[in-house]
C-alpha positions as CSV (number, residue, x, y, z in Angstrom):
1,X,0.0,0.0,0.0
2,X,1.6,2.9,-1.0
3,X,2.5,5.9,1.1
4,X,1.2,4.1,4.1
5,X,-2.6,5.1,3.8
6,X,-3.3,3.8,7.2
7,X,-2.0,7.1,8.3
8,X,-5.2,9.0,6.8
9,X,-7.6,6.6,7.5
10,X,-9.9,5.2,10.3
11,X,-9.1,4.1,13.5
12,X,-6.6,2.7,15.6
13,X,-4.7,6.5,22.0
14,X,-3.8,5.2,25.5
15,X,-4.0,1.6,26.2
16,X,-5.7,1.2,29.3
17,X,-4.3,1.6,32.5
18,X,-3.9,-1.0,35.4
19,X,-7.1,-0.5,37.3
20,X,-8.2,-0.8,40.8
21,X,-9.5,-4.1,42.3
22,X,-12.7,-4.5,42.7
23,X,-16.0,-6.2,44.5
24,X,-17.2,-9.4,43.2
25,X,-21.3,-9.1,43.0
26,X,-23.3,-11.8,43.7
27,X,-24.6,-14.4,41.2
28,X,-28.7,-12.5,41.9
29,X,-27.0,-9.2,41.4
30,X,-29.7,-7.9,38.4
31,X,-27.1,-5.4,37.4
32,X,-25.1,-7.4,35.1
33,X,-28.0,-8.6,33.1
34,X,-29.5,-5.1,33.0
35,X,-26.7,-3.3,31.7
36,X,-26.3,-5.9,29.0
37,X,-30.2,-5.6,28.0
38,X,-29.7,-2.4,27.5
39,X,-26.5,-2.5,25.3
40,X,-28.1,-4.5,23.1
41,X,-31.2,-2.2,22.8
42,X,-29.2,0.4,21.8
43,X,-27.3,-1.3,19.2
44,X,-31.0,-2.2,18.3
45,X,-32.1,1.4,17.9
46,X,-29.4,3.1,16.5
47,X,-29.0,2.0,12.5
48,X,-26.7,4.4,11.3
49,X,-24.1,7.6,12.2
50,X,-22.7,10.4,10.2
51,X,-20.1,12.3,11.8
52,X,-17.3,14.5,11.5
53,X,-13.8,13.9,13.3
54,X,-10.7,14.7,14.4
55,X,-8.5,11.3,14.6
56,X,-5.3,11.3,16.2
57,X,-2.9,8.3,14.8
58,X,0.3,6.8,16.8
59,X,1.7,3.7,15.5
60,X,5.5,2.1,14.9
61,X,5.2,3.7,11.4
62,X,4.3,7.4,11.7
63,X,1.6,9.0,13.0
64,X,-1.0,11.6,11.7
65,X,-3.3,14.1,12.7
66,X,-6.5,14.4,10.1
67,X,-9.7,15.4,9.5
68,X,-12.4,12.9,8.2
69,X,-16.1,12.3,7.7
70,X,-17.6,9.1,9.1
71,X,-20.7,7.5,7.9
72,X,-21.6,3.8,9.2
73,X,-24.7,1.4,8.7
74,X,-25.4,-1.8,10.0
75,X,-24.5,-4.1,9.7
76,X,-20.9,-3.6,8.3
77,X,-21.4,-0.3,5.7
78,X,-18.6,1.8,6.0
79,X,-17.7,5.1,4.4
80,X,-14.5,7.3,5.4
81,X,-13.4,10.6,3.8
82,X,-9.7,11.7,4.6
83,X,-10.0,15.4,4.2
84,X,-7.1,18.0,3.4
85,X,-6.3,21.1,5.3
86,X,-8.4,23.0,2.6
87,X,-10.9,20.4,3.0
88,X,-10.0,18.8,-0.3
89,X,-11.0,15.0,-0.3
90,X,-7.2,12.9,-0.2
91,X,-8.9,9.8,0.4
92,X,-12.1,7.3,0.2
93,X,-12.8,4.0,1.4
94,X,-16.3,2.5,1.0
95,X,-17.5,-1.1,2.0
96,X,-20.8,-3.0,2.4
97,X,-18.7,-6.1,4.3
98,X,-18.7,-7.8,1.3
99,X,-16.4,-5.7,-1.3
100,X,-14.4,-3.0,-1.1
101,X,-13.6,0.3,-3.1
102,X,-10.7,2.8,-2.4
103,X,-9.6,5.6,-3.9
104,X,-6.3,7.7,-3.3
105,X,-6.6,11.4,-4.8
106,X,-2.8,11.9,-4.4
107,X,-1.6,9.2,-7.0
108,X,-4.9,8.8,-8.9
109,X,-5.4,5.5,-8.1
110,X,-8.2,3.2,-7.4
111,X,-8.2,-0.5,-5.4
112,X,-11.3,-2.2,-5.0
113,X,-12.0,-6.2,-4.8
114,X,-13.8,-8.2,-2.0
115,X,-13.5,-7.7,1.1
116,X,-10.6,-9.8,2.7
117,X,-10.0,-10.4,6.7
118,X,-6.7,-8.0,7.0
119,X,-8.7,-5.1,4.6
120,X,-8.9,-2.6,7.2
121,X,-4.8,-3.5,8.6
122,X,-3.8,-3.2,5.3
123,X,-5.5,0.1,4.4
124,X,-5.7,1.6,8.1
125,X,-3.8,-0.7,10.6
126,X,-6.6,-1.0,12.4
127,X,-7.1,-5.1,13.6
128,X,-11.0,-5.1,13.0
129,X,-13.8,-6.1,10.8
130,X,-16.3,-3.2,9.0
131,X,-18.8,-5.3,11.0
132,X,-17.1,-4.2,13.9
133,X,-15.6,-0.4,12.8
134,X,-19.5,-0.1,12.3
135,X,-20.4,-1.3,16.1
136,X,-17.5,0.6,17.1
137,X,-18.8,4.2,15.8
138,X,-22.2,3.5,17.1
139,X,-21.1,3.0,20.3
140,X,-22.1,-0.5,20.3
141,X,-19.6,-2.6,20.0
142,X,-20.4,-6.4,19.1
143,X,-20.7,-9.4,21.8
144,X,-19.7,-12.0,20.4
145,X,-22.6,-14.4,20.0
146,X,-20.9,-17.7,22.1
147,X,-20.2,-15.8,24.7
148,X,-21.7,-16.2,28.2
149,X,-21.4,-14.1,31.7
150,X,-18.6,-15.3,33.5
151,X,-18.2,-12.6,36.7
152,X,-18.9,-9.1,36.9
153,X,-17.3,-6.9,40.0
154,X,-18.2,-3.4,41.3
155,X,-15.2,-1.2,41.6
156,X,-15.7,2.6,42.6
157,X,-18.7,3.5,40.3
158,X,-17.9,1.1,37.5
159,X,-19.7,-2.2,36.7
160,X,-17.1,-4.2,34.7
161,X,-18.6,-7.8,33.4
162,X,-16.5,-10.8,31.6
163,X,-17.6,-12.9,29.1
164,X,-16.0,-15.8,28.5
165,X,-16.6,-18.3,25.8
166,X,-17.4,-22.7,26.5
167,X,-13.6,-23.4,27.0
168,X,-14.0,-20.4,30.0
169,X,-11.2,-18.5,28.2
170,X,-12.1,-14.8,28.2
171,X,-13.5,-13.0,25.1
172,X,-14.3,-9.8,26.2
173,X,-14.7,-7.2,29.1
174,X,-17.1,-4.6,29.4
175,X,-17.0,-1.4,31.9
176,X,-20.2,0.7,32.6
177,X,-20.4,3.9,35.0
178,X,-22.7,5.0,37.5
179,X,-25.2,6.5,34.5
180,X,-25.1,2.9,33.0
181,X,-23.2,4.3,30.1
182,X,-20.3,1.9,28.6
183,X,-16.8,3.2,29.4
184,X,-14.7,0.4,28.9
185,X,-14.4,-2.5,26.3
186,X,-11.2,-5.3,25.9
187,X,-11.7,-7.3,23.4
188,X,-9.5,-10.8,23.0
189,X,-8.7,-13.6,20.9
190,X,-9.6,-17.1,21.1
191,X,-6.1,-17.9,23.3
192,X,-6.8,-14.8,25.2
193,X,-4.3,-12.0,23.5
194,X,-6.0,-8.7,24.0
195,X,-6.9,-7.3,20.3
196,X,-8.2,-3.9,21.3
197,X,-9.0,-2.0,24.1
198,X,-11.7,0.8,23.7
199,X,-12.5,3.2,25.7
200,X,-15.8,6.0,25.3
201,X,-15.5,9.4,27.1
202,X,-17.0,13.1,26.6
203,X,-20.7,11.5,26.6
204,X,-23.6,14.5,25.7
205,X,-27.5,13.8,25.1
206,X,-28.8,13.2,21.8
207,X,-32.6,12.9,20.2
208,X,-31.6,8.8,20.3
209,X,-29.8,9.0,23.7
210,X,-26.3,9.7,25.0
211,X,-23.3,9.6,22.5
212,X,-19.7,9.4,23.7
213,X,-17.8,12.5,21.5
214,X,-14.4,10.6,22.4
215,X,-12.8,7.3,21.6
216,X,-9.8,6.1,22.3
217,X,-8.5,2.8,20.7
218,X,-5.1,0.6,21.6
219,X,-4.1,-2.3,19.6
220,X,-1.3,-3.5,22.1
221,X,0.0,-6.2,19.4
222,X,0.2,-3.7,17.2
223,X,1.8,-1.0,19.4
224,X,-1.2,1.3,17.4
225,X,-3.2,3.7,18.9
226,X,-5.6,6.6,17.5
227,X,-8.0,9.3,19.2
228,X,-11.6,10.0,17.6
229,X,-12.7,12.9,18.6
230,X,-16.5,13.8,17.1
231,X,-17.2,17.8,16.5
232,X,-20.3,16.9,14.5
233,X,-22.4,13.9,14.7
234,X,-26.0,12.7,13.7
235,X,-27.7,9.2,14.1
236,X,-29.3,7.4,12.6
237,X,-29.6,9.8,9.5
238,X,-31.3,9.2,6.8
239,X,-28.5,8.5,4.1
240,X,-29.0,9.2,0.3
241,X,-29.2,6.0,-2.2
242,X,-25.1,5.0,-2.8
243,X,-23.6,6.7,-0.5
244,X,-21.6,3.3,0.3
245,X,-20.6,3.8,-3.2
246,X,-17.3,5.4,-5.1
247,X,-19.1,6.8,-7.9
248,X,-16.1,6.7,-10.0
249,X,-16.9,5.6,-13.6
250,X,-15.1,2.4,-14.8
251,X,-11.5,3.7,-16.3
252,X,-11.4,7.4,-15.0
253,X,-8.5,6.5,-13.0
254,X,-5.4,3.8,-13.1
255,X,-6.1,0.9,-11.2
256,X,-4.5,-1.2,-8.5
257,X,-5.0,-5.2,-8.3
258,X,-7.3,-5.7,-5.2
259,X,-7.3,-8.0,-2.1
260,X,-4.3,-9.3,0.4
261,X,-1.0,-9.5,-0.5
């Protein structure tokens, strides 16, 4: 990928840090399964987000500081727009989850094909899924679906609950405040290496509830972070036909081969 794109685009600040112990609730405690009911009715009521951010990058190879506009559909439509100082469009990426198209204004050239697992490392060096960028930006990120509730302690005002998948290993970790709104998130691989941690900050009311205004992301295997900051956002907008389209016509611009490698 030339001119290492990941550096304008999407996601990828501080990992968290060591935390406090905490209470062990009880097995009736209703908390646990409350909080989760009503993570999963949010992800149920909110479709779609258009936004605009700031996004801070820090990786091994560079970082950036840019401007882009979001827009995100479930379940894994996916539109970013890298924007210039002058707001000139430098970049687009669109996917539906299935394919992928990409477009780099600086050389002219355009890369689209399926969509492939390492798409968004390749393009952004980010270590997720557009099913999961999506979740992500709504402020929903996904459970997995084989996932059960392992424990879940009370520490200060915090709720934190782990999931943990048949073999007992744990999948994910999920950190709520005193206003029930998610802080926390660690998400990990089937032998237990943490993927990502997320965590959601600067929440303010919105017509479909409260919307954190900051993420932080940290891939620790990756040594990757990034910062989204939201100045503007709207959800679930109503979005015009192909916008999860490029809209380039068929030859305008030199071509790249498509998927990994």
């Amino acid at each position: 990928m030339k001119r290492g794109f990941f550096a304008l685009v999407l996601l990828a600040v501080a990992g968290c840090a060591s935390l406090p112990p905490g209470i062990p609730l009880l097995l009736d405690d209703p908390r646990p399964a409350r909080l989760l009911e009503q993570l999963e009715n949010r992800a149920a009521s909110r479709t779609a987000m258009r936004g605009v951010v700031r996004m801070a990058v820090d990786s091994p190879a560079g970082s950036a500081r840019t401007k882009q506009i979001l827009i995100a559909q479930r379940p894994a439509n996916l539109r970013v727009e890298v924007m210039g100082f002058f707001n000139q469009t430098l970049a687009v990426l669109v996917t539906d989850g299935r394919t992928y198209d990409l477009f780099q204004a600086q050389d002219r050239v355009r890369r689209r094909g399926p969509v492939y697992p390492e798409l968004l490392w390749d393009v952004a060096r980010v270590d997720l899924k557009p099913e999961q960028v999506v979740g992500l930006l709504l402020g929903t990120p996904q459970r997995p679906s084989f996932v059960h509730v392992s424990a879940a302690i009370a520490r200060d005002d915090e709720v934190e609950i782990e999931l943990v998948d048949d073999l007992g290993t744990v999948r994910q970790r999920l950190g709520f405040d005193a206003d029930e709104n998610l802080r926390r998130v660690e998400d990990r691989s089937r032998i237990g290496k943490t993927r990502v941690h997320i965590r959601y900050d600067h929440y303010r009311d919105t017509p479909q509830g409260s919307f954190a205004h900051s993420i932080d992301l940290d891939f620790p295997l990756w040594e990757t972070q990034a910062e989204l900051t939201f100045g503007e956002v709207e959800l679930n907008p109503e979005l015009p036909e192909g916008i999860f389209e490029l809209g380039i016509p068929e030859g305008e611009f030199a071509e790249e081969p498509g998927g990994a490698g």
